[in-house]
matplotlib code that plots the C-alpha trace (Angstrom):
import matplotlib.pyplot as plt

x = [0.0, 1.0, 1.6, 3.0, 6.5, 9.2, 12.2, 14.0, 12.2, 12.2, 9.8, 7.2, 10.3, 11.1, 7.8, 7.8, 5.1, 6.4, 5.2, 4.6, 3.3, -0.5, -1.0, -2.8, -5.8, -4.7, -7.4, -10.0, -8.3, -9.7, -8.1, -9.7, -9.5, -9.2, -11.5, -10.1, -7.6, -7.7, -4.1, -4.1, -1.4, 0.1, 0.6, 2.7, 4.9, 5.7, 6.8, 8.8, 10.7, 8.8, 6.8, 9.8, 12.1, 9.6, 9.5, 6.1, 7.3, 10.6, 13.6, 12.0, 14.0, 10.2, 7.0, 3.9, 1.3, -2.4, -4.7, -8.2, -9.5, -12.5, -13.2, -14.5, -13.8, -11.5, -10.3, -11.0, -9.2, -10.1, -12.1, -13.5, -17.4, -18.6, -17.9, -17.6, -16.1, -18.2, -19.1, -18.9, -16.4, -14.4, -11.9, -8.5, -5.2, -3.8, -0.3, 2.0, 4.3, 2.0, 0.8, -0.6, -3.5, -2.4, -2.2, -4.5, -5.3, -4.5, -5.1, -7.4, -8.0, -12.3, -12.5, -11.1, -13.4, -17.2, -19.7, -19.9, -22.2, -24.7, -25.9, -22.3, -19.3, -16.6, -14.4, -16.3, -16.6, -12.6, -12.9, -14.7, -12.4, -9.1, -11.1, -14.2, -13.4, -11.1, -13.7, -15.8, -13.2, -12.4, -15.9, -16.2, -12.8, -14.3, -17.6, -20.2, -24.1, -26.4, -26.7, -23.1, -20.7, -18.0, -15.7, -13.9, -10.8, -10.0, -14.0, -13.5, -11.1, -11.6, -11.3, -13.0, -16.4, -17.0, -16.8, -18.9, -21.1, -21.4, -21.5, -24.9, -26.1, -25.1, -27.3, -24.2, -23.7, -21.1, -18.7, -16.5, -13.3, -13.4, -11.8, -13.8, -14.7, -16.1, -18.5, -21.5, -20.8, -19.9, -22.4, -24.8, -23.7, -24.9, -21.9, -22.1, -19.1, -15.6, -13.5, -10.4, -8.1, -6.8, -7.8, -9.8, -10.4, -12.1, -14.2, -15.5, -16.1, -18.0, -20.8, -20.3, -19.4, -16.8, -15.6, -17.1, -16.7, -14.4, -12.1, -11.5, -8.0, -8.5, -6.5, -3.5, -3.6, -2.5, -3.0, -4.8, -7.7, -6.9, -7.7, -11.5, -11.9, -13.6, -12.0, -12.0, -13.0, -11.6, -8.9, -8.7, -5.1, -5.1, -0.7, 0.5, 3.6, 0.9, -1.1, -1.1, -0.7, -3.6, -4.3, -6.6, -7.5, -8.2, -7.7, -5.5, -5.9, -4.3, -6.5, -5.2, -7.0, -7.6, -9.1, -12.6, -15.1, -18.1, -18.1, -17.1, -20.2, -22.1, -20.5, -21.3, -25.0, -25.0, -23.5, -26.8, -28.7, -27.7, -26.4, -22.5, -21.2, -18.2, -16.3, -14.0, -11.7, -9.9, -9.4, -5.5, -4.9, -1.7, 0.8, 0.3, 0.6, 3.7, 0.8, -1.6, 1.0, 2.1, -1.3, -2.2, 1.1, 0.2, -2.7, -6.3, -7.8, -11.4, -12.5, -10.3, -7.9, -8.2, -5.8, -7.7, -5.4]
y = [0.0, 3.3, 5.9, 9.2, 8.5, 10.9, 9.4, 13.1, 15.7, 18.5, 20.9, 19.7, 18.3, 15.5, 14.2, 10.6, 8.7, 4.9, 1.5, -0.4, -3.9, -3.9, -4.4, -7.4, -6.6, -8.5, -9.5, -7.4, -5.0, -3.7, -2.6, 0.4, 1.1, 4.5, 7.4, 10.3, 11.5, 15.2, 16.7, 18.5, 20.6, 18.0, 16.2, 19.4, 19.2, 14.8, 16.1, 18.8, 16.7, 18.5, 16.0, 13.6, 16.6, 16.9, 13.1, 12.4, 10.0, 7.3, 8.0, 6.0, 5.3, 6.2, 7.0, 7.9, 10.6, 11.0, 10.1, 11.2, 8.1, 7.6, 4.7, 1.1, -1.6, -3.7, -6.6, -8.3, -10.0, -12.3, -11.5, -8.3, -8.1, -4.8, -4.4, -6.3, -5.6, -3.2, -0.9, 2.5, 3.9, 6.4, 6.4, 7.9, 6.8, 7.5, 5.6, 8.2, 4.9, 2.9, 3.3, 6.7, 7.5, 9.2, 6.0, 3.5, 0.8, 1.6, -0.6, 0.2, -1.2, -2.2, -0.1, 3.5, 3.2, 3.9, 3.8, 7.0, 9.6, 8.9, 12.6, 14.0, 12.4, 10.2, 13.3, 15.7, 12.4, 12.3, 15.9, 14.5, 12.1, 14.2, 17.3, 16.4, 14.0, 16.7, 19.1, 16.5, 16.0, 19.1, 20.0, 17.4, 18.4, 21.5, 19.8, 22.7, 22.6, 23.7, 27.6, 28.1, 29.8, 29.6, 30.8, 29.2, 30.6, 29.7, 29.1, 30.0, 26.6, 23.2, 22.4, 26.0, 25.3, 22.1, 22.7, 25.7, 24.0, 20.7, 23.2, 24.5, 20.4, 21.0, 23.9, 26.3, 29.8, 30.4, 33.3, 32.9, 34.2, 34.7, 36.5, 39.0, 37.7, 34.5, 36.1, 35.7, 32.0, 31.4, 33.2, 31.0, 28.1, 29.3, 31.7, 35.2, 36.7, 38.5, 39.0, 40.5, 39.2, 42.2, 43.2, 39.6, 39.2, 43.3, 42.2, 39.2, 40.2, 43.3, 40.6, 38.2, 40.2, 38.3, 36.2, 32.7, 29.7, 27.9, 28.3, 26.2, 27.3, 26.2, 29.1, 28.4, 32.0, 31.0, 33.7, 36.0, 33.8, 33.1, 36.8, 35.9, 33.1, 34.0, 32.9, 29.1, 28.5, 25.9, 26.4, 23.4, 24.0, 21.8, 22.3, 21.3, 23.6, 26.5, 25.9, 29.0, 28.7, 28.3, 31.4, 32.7, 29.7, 28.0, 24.7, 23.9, 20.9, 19.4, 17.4, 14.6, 13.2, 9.3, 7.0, 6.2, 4.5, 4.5, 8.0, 8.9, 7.2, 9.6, 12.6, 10.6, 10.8, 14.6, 15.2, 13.1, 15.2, 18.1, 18.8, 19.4, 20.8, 19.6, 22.0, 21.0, 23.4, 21.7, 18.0, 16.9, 13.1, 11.7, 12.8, 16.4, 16.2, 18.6, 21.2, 20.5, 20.7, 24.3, 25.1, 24.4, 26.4, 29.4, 29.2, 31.4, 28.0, 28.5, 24.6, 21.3, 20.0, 16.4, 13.8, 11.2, 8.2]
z = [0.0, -0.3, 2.7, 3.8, 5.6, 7.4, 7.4, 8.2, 9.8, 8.2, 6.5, 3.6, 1.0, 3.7, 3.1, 1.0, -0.3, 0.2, -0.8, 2.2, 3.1, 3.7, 7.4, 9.0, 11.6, 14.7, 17.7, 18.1, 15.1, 11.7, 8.5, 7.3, 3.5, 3.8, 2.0, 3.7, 6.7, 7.6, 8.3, 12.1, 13.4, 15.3, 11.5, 11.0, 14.5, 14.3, 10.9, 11.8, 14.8, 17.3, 18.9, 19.0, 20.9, 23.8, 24.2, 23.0, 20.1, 20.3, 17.5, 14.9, 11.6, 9.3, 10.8, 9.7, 9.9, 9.8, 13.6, 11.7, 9.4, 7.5, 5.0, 5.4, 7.0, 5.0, 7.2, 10.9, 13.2, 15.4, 18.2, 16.8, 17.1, 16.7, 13.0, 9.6, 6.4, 4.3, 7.1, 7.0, 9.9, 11.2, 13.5, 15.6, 15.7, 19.2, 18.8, 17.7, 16.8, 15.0, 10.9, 10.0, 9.0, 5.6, 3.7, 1.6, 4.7, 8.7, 11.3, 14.3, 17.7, 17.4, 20.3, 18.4, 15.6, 15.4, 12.5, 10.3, 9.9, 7.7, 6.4, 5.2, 3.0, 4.6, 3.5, 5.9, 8.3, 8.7, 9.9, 13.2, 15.4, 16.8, 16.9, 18.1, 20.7, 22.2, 22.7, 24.0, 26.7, 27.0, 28.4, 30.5, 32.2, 32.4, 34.6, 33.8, 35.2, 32.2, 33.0, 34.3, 31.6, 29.5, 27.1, 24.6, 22.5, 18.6, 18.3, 14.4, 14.2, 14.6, 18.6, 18.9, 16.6, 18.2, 21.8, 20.6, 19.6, 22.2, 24.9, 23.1, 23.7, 27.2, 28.0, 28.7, 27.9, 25.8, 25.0, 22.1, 21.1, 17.4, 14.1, 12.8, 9.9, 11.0, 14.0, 12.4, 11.9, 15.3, 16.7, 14.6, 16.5, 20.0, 21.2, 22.5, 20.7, 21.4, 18.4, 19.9, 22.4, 23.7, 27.2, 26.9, 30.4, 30.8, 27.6, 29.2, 32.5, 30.8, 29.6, 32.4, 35.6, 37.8, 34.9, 33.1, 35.6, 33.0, 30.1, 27.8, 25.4, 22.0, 21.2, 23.2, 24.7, 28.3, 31.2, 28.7, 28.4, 32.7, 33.3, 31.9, 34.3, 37.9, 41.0, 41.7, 37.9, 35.5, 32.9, 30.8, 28.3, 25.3, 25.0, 28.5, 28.1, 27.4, 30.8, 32.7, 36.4, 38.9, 40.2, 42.2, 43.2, 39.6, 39.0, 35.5, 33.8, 30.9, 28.0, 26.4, 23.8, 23.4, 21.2, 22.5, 19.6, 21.6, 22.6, 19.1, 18.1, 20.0, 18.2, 15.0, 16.0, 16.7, 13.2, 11.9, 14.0, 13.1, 16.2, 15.0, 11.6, 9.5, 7.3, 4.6, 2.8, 0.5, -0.1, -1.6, -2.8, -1.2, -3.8, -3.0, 0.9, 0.5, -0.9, 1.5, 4.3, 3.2, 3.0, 6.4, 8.2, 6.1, 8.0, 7.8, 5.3, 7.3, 7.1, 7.1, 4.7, 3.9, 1.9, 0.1, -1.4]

ax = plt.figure().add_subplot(projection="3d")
ax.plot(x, y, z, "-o")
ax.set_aspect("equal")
plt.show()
């Protein structure tokens, strides 16, 4: 099969796409034939070295990229009994040292994948997993009653638009850091909205005197987002070296994102429902991934940019 390889990290050249055995689903695996993988930031840092320098990924002679899958089940091993070959799936690849993503066929765990949503492409599906299953935990880190409020920075991107918007399921009310240009978009999602980050904490506390009960930093702003937080709040960072310290009584947590197929079915269901939007900005096949990568670290796409093999 073919797949998207570093073998040097580097900047976009040191991308390869290599001819690799196809892998075999061991117990309670699947092999995905993959329709689509979106490319995430963190595609951009394992690339760059970045993730191996902090110590989140061994020296590895190749590795792959890609942790957002969509496609159909190709292949089962044994043991597996949630899903057969022909279904439609989506799923996340957590394992910074296993097969990417970015390829024709990865190899899941049962329990990372759940079915797909029905009502939107498996391009738009593979926009779903890393993203949406962080702001999912990102809420629930944050441990809101319906009617308590919160704000959440970088609402215009990925993290941002779905937190925005599963907070709305939640009953919360939501202030939302946003560019200008997207407002009225965000706003259409539930949010009351902010779309500067200077003096953020004096803007916020202007509509929600004292400050929201919890932050959650999709925008990796640190103590400027803090200052919008009321005392004994929640601060929930998304880049642990970003986390601001807990002041005024705060408590800071970290989220780290994991593969979890059944809750990932429930976010599945709200995109049927209508309850959570995908956007897609631009969709590259494989052999333009050093395109799609540039893309992406110019940054301001407004959507998702997907590989398809």
């Amino acid at each position: 099969m073919k797949s998207i390889i570093v073998r040097e990290p580097g900047d976009p050249n040191v991308l390869e796409i290599a001819d690799l055995p196809l892998p075999e689903p061991g117990p309670h695996q699947v092999r995905i034939k993959v329709a689509a993988s979106a490319l995430n930031p963190i595609d951009l840092s394992a690339r760059a070295g970045r993730l191996t320098a902090a110590g989140l990924m061994p020296p590895m002679p190749q590795y792959g990229l890609g942790w957002d899958v969509a496609g159909h089940v190709d292949a089962i091993g044994s043991g597996t009994v949630r899903f057969q070959p022909g279904d439609a799936v989506i799923g996340l690849r957590d394992l910074l040292f296993a097969g990417g993503a970015q390829a024709e066929y990865v190899v899941l765990d049962e329990s990372a994948v759940a079915p797909a949503p029905t009502s939107v492409p498996l391009t738009a599906a593979a926009t779903l997993p890393l993203n949406g299953l962080t702001a999912d935990r990102a809420l629930d880190l944050a441990g809101l009653a319906p009617g308590q409020t919160l704000l959440v920075t970088g609402a215009s991107g990925g993290v941002g638009g779905f937190a925005v918007q599963l907070a709305a399921t939640r009953g919360l009310r939501t202030l939302a850091l946003a560019r200008p240009h997207d407002a009225n978009r965000v706003r259409a999602l539930g949010a009351e909205v902010v779309t500067s980050s200077d003096e953020l904490g004096a803007a916020v506390r202007r509509i929600v005197p004292g400050g929201v009960d919890a932050v959650i930093d999709a925008a990796i702003l640190g103590i400027t987002a803090h200052q919008a937080l009321r005392g004994a709040g929640t601060f929930v960072a998304l880049v642990a070296p970003f986390a601001p310290p807990p002041i005024r009584g705060t408590r800071v947590v970290v989220q780290e994102v994991f593969a979890d197929g059944n809750r990932l079915a429930e976010l599945s269901k709200l995109v049927d429902d209508g309850a959570l939007t995908l956007r897609v900005a631009r969709a590259f096949p494989l052999d333009q991934a050093r395109e799609a990568h540039e893309l992406l670290e110019a940054g301001g796409v407004g959507g998702r940019i997907i590989l398809t093999p």
